[in-house]
C-alpha positions as a LaTeX table, in Angstrom:
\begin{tabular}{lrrr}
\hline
Residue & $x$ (\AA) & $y$ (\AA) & $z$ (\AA) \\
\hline
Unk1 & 155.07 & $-135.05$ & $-47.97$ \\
Unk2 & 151.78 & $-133.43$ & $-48.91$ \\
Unk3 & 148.84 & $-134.92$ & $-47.22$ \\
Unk4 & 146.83 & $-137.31$ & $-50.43$ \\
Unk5 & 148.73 & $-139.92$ & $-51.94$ \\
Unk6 & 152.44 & $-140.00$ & $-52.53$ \\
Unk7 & 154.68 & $-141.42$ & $-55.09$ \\
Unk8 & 155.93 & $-144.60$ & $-53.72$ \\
Unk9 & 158.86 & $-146.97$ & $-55.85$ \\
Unk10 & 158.18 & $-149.69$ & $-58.00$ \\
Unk11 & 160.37 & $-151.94$ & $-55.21$ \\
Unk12 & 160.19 & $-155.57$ & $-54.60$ \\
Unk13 & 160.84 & $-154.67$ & $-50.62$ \\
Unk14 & 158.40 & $-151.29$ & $-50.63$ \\
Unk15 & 155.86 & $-153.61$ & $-51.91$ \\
Unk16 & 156.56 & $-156.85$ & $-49.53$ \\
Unk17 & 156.55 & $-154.72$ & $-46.67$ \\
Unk18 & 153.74 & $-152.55$ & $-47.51$ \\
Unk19 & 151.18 & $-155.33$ & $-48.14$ \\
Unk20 & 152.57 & $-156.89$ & $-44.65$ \\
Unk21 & 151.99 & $-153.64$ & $-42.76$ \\
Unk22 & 148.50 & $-154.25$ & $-43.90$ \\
Unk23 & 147.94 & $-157.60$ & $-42.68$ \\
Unk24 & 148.76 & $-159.64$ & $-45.53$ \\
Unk25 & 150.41 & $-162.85$ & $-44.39$ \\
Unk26 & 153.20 & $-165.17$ & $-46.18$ \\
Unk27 & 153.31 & $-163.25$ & $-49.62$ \\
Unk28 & 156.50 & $-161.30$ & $-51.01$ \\
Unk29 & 157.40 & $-159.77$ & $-54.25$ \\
Unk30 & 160.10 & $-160.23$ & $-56.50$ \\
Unk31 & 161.55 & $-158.16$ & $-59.43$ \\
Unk32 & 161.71 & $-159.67$ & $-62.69$ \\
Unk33 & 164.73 & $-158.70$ & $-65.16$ \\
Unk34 & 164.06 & $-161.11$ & $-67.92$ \\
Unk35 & 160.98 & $-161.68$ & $-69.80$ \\
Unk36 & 160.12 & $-165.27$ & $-70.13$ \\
Unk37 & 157.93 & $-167.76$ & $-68.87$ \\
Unk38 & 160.46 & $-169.49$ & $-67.26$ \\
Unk39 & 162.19 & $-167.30$ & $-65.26$ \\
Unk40 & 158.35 & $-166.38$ & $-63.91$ \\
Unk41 & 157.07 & $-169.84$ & $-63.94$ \\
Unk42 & 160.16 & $-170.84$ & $-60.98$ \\
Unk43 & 158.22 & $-168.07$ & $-58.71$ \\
Unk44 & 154.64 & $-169.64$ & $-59.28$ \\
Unk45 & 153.42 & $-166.09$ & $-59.04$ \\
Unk46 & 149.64 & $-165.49$ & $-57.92$ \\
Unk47 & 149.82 & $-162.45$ & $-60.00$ \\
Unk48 & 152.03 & $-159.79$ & $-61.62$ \\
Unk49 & 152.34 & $-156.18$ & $-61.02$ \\
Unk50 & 153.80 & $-154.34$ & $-64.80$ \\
Unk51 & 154.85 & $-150.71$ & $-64.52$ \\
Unk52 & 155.53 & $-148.52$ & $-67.75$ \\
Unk53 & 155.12 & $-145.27$ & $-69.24$ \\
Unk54 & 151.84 & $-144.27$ & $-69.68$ \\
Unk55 & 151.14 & $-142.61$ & $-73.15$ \\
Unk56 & 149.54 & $-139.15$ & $-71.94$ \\
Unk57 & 148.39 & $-138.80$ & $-75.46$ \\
Unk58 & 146.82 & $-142.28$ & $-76.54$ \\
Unk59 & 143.29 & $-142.41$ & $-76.82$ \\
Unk60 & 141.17 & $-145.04$ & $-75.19$ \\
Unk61 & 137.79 & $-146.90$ & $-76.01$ \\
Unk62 & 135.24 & $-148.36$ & $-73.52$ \\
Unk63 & 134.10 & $-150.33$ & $-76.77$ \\
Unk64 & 137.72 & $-152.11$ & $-77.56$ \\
Unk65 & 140.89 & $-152.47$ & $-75.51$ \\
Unk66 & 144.58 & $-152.32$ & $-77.73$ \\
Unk67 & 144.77 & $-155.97$ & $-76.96$ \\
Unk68 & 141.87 & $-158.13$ & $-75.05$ \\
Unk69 & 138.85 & $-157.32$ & $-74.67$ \\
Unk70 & 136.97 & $-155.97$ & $-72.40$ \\
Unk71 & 134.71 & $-157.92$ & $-69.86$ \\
Unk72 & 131.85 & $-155.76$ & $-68.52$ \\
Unk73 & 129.95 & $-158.98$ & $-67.35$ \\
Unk74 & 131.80 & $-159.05$ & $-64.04$ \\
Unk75 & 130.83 & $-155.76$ & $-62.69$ \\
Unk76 & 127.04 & $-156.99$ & $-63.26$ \\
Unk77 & 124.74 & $-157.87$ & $-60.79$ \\
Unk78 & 123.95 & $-160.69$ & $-63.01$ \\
Unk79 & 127.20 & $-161.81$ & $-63.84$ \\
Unk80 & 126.81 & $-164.38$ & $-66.92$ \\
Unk81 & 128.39 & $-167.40$ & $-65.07$ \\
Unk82 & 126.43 & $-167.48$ & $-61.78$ \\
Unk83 & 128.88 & $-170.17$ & $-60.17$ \\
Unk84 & 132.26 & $-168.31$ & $-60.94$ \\
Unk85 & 133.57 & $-166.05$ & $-58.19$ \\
Unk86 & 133.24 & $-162.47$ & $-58.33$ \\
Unk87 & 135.58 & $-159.83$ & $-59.73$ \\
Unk88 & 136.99 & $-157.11$ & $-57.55$ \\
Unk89 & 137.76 & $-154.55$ & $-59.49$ \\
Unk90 & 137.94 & $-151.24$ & $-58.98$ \\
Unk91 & 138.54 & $-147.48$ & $-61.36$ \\
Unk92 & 141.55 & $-145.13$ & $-60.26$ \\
Unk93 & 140.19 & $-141.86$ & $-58.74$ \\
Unk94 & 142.98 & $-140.51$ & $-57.51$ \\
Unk95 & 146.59 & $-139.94$ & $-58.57$ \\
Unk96 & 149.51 & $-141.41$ & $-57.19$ \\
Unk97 & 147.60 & $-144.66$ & $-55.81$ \\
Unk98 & 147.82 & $-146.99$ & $-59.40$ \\
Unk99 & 150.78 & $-149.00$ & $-57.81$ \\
Unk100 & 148.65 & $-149.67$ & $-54.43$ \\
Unk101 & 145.46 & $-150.53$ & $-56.16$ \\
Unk102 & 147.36 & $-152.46$ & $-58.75$ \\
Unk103 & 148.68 & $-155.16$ & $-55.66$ \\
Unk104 & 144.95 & $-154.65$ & $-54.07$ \\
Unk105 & 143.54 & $-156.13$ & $-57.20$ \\
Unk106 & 145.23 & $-159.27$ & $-57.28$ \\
Unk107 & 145.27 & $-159.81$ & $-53.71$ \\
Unk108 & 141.77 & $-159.17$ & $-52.98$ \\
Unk109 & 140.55 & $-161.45$ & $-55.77$ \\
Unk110 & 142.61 & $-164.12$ & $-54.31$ \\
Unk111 & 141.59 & $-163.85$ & $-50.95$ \\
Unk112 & 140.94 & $-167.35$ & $-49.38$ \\
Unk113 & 142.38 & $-170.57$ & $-47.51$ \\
Unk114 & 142.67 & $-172.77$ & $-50.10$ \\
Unk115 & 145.80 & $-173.83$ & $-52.45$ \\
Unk116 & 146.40 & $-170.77$ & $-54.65$ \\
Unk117 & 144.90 & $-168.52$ & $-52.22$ \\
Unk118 & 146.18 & $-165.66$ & $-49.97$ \\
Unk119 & 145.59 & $-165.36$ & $-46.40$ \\
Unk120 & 144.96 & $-160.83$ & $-46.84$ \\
Unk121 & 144.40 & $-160.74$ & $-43.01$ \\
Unk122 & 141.64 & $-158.71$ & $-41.29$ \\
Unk123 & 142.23 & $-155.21$ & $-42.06$ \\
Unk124 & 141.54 & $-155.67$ & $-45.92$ \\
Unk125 & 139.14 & $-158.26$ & $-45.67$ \\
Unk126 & 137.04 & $-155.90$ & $-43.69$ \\
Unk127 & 137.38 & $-153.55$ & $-46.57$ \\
Unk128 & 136.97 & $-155.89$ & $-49.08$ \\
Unk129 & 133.48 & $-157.04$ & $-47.22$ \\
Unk130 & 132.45 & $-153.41$ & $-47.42$ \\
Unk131 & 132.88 & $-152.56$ & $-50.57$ \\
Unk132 & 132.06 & $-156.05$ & $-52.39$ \\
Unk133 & 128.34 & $-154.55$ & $-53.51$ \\
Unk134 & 129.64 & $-151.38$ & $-54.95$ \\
Unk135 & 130.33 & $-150.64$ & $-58.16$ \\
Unk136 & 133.97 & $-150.13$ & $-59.38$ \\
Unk137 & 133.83 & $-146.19$ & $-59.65$ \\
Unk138 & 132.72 & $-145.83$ & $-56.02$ \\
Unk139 & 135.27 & $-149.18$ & $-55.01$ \\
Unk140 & 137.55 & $-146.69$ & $-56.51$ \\
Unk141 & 136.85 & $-143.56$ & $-53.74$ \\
Unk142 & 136.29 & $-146.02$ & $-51.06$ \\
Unk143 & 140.03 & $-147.00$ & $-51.65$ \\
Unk144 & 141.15 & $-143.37$ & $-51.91$ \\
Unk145 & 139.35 & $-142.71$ & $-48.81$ \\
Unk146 & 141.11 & $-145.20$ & $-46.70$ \\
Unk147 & 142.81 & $-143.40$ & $-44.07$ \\
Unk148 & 144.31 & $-147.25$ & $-43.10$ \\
Unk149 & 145.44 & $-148.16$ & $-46.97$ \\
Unk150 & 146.21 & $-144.26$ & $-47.59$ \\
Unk151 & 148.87 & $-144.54$ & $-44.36$ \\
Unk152 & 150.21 & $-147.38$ & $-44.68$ \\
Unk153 & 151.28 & $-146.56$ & $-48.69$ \\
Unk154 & 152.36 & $-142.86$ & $-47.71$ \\
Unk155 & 155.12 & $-144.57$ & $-45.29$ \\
Unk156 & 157.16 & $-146.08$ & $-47.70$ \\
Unk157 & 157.11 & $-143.03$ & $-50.33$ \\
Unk158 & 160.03 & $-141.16$ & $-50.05$ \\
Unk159 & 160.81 & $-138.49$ & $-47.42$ \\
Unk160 & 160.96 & $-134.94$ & $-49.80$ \\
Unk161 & 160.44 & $-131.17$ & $-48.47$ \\
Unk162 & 160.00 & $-130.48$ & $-52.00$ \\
Unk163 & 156.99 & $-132.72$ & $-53.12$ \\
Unk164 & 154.16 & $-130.33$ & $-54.43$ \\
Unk165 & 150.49 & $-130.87$ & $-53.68$ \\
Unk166 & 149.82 & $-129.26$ & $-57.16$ \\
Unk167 & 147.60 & $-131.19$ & $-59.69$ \\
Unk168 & 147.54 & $-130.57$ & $-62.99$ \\
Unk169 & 146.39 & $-132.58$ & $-66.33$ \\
Unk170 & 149.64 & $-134.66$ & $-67.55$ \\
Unk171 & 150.64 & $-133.30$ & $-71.22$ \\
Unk172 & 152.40 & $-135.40$ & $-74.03$ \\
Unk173 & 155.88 & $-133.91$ & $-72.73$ \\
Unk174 & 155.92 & $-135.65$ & $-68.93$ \\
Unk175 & 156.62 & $-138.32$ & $-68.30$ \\
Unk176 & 154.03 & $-140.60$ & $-66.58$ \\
Unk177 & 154.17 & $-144.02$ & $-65.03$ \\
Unk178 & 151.42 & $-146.42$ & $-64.16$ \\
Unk179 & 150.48 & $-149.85$ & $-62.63$ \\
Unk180 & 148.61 & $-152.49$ & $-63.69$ \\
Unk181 & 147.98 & $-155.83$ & $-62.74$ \\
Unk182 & 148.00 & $-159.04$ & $-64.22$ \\
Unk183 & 146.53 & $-162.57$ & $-62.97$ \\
Unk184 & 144.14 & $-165.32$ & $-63.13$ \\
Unk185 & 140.39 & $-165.26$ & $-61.75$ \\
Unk186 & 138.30 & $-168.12$ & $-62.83$ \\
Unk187 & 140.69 & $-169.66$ & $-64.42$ \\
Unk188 & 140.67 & $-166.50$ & $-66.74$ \\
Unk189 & 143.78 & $-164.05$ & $-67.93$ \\
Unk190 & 142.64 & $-160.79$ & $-66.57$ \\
Unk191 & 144.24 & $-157.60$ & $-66.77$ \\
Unk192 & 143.38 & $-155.05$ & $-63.95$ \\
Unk193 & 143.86 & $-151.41$ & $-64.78$ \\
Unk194 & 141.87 & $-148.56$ & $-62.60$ \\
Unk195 & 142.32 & $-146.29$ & $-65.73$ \\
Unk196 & 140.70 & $-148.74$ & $-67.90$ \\
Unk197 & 136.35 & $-148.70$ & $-67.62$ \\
Unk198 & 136.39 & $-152.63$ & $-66.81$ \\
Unk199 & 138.89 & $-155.91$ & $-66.21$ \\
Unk200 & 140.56 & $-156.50$ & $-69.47$ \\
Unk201 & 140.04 & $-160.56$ & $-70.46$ \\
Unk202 & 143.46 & $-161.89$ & $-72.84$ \\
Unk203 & 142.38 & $-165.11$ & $-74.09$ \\
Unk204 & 139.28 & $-167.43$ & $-73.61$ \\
Unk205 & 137.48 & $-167.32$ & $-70.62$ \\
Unk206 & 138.32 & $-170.65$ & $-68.59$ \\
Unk207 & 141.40 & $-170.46$ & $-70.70$ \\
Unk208 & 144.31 & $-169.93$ & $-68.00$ \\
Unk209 & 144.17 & $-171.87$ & $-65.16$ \\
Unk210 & 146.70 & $-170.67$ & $-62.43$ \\
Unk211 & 149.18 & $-173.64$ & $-63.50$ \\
Unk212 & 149.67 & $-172.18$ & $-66.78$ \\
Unk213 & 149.67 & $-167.77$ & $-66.27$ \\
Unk214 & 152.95 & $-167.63$ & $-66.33$ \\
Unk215 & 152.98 & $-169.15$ & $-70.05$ \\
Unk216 & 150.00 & $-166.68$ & $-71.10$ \\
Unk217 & 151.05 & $-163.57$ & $-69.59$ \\
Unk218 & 154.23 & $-163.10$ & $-71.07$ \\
Unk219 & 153.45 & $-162.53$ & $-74.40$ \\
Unk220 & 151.01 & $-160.03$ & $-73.50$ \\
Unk221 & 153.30 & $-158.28$ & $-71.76$ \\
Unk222 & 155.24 & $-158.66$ & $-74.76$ \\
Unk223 & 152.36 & $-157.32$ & $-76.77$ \\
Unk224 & 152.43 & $-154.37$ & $-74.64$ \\
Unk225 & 155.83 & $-153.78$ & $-74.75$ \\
Unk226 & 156.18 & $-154.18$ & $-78.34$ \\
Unk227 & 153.73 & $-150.86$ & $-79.00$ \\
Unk228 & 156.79 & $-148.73$ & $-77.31$ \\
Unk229 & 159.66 & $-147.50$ & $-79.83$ \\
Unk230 & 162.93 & $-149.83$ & $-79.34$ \\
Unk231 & 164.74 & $-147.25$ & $-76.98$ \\
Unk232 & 161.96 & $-147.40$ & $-74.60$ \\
Unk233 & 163.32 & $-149.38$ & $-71.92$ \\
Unk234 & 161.61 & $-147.69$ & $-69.02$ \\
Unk235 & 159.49 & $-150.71$ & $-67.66$ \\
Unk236 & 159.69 & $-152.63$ & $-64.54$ \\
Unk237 & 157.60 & $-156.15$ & $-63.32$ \\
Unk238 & 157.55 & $-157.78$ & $-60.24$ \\
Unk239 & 155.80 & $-161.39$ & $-59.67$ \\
Unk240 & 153.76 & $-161.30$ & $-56.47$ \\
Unk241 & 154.60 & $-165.02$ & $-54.83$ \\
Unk242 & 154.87 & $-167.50$ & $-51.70$ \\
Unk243 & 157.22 & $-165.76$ & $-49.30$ \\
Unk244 & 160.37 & $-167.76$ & $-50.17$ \\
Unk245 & 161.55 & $-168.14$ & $-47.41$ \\
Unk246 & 158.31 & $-170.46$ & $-46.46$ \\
Unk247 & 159.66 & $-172.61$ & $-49.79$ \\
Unk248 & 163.37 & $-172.82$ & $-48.25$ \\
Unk249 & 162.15 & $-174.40$ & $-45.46$ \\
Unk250 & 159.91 & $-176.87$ & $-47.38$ \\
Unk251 & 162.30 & $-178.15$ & $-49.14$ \\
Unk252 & 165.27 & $-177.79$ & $-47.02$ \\
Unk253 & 167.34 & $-175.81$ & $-48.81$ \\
Unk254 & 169.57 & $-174.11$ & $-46.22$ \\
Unk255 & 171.57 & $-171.63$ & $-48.48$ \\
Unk256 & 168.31 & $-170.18$ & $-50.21$ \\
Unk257 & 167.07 & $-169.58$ & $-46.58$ \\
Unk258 & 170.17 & $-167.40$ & $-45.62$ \\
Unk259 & 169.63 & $-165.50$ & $-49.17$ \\
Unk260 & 165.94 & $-165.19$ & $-48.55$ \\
Unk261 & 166.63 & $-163.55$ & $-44.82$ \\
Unk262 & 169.34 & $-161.47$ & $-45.85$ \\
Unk263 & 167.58 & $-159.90$ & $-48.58$ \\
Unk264 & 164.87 & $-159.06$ & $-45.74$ \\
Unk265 & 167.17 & $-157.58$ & $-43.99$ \\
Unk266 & 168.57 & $-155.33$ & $-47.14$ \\
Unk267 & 164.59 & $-154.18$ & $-47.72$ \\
Unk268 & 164.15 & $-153.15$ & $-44.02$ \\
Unk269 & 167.39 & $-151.12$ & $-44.19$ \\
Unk270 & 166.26 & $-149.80$ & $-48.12$ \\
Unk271 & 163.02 & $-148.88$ & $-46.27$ \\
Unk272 & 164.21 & $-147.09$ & $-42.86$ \\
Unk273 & 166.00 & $-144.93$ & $-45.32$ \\
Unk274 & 163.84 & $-144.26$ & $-47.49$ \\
Unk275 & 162.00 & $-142.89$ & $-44.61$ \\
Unk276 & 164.56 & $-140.51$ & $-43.54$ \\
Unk277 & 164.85 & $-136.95$ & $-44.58$ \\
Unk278 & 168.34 & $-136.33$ & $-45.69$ \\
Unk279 & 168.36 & $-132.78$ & $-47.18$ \\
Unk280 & 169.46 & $-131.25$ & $-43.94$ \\
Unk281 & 172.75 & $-133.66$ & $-43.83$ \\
Unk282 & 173.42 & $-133.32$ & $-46.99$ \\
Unk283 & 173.07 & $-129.76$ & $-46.45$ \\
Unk284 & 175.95 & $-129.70$ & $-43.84$ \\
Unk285 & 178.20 & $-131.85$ & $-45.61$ \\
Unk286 & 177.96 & $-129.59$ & $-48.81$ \\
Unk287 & 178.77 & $-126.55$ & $-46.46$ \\
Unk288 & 181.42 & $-127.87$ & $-44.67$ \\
Unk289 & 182.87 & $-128.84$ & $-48.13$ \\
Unk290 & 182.64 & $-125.66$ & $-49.55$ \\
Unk291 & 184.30 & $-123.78$ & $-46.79$ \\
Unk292 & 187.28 & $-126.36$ & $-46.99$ \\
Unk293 & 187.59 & $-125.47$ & $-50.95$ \\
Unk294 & 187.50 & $-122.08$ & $-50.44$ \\
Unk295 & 189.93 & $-122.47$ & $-47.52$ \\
Unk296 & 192.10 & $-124.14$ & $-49.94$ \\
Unk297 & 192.05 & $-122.26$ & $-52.79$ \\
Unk298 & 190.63 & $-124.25$ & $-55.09$ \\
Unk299 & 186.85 & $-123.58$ & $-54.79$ \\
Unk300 & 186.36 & $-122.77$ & $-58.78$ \\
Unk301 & 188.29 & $-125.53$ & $-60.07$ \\
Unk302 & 186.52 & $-127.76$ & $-58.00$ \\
Unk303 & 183.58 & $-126.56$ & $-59.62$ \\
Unk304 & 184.18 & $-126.67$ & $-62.90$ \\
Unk305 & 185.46 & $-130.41$ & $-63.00$ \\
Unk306 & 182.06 & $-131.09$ & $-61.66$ \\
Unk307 & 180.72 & $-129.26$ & $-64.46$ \\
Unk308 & 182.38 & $-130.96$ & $-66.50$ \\
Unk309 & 181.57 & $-134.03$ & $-65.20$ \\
Unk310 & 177.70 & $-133.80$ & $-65.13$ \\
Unk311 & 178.51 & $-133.11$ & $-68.71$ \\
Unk312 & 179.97 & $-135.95$ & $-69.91$ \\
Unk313 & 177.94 & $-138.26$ & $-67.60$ \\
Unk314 & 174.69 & $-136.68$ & $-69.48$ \\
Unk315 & 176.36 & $-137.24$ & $-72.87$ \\
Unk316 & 177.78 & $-140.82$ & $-72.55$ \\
Unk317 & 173.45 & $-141.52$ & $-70.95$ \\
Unk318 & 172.48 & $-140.21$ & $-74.24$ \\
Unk319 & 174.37 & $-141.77$ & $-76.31$ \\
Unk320 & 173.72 & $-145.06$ & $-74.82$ \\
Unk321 & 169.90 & $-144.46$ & $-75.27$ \\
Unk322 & 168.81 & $-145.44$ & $-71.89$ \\
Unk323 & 167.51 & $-144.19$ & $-68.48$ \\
Unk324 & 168.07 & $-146.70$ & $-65.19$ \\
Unk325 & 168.01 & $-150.20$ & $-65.46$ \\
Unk326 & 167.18 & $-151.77$ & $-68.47$ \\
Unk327 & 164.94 & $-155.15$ & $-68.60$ \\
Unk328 & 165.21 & $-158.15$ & $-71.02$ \\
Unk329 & 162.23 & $-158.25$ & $-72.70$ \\
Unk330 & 163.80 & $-160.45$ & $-75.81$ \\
\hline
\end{tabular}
C-alpha cells in the first residue's frame, strides 16, 4: 500500500466497521439494490452514501449545479437563518478519500443525543470541534491530514504489492468513481460532494424533514442516474441506519437478530481478508500447478482452454452490456 490514501470498496461491512473503528456507536450500513422509496424508507436511513462514475470530462459551475442549487449561505459566518444548525461541509483535497469524507459528512452533521441523532464518539467529535470555524477548503486538508481518519480508512483498503503512488490528471478514457452524500440538515435535502464548491440544496429549504428523505431523495438520485447512457449500470448506494440489530431487539424479532449477527460475522471475515496479502499463495499454488501439468503432459492444452475461456467469458460480458452487479434503478 503506498503511504496517502488508498482505494477502499464501496462495502456495506468496510463502511460499518470503519466508522466503528473510529468511535462511532450503534450505526451500520446497508446496500441498496432497488431504487425506491420504499425499500429505503424500511431502513429510516440518517443519510445515503451514492457512488458512480464520475464524468472526467463534464464541466462544472460554481454559479449552477446540473440539478439543485447551490447553497453558499452555510459556509458564511453569517449564515442567513441564525437559529438553524450549522453545515459541516468540507472540499476534497486529496484523492482516494471521497468515500471517507462522503460518510464524515453525514455523520458529523448529525452528531448529537437526540432522536435522529448519532452518538460519533470522541475521536471525531474532537475533530469536528477543531475544525468547526474553518472554512471548507482548509476542513478539507485538516481531514487529509488526519493521521487517526487516514489509518483507520487505509486498513480496510485492500492488501496490493502493486498499488502505485503515481498521480496523474484522470482523462476522458479512465474510469473514475466518486462518493457523495445525501441527507437532511435543517430539515433541508442536501447533497454533500467535496468536488463540488458548496452543499448542493434539492428542494425548498425546510422542505424535507427527516420523516420524509427517503421520499425526496430518490428521484434525485434518479435525476442523476438518468444523465448516464442506459448501459451504464456502474452505480452502487448504501443507506447509513440504526444498527439493526438494536431494532431486532426492540421489537423482538428473534430471526432478524440471528440474520443481523451473522451478517456481522460475514463482514469481519470479508474484512480480515481483505487485509491479507494473497499474491505469495497464490503464487505457490500456480507453481505447484504448473509443474504438475508439465509433469503430465498436458501443460499447453491446459493453457489454451484457459485461453479460450477468458475469451468467451469476455465476449458473453460484452454482449450482455454490463460490468458487476447491476442495480434497479426502474
Amino acid at each position: 500500500m503506498s503511504g496517502g490514501w488508498n482505494t477502499i470498496e464501496s462495502d456495506a461491512g468496510v463502511f460499518t466497521y470503519l466508522i466503528e473503528s473510529l468511535g462511532v456507536k450503534n450505526v451500520q450500513f446497508e446496500e441498496l439494490i432497488s431504487l425506491d422509496p420504499e425499500s429505503l424508507q424500511q431502513l429510516n436511513p440518517i443519510g445515503v452514501i451514492f457512488l458512480f462514475k464520475y464524468p472526467t470530462g463534464e464541466k462544472s459551475s460554481r454559479d449552477k449545479p446540473l440539478d439543485g442549487d447551490f447553497d453558499y449561505s452555510v459556509l458564511s459566518d453569517q449564515p442567513s437563518d441564525p437559529d438553524a444548525e450549522p453545515v459541516w461541509f468540507a472540499a476534497q483535497t486529496i484523492q482516494n478519500a471521497c468515500g471517507t469524507q462522503a460518510l464524515l459528512s453525514v455523520l458529523l452533521n448529525k452528531d448529537g443525543a437526540e432522536d435522529g441523532k448519532v452518538d460519533i464518539g470522541p475521536n471525531l467529535k474532537e475533530f469536528k470541534d477543531f475544525t468547526s470555524a474553518f472554512p471548507s477548503d482548509l476542513r478539507g486538508e485538516a481531514l487529509s491530514n488526519s493521521d487517526l481518519i487516514r489509518d483507520v480508512h487505509n486498513s480496510f483498503a485492500r492488501s496490493s504489492p502493486f498499488v502505485s503512488d503515481e498521480s496523474r490528471l484522470a482523462t476522458d478514457d479512465d474510469d473514475v468513481y466518486h462518493f457523495i452524500a445525501y441527507t437532511s440538515i435543517n430539515a433541508t435535502l442536501y447533497e454533500l460532494d467535496g468536488l463540488q464548491p458548496a452543499p448542493i440544496r434539492h428542494g425548498d429549504p425546510g422542505a424535507c424533514p427527516p420523516e420524509i428523505f427517503s421520499d425526496a431523495v430518490v428521484p434525485v438520485l434518479q435525476r442523476r442516474i438518468a444523465r448516464y447512457p442506459p448501459t451504464e449500470i456502474r452505480f452502487n448506494l448504501l443507506a447509513m441506519c440504526k444498527d439493526l440489530r438494536i431494532q431486532a431487539k426492540e421489537i423482538g424479532d428473534q430471526e432478524m437478530l440471528v440474520r443481523e449477527e451473522q451478517k456481522r460475522r460475514e463482514w469481519r471475515w470479508e474484512n480480515a481478508l481483505r487485509r491479507h496479502n494473497f499474491v505469495g499463495l497464490v503464487g505457490e499454488v500456480m507453481k505447484g500447478v504448473t509443474a504438475q501439468k508439465i509433469r503430465e503432459g498436458n501443460y499447453e492444452k491446459w493453457v489454451e482452454e484457459a485461453k479460450a475461456s477468458t475469451r468467451k467469458r469476455v465476449e458473453d460480458r460484452q454482449k450482455r452490456g454490463q460490468q458487476g452487479d447491476e442495480m434497479d434503478v426502474s
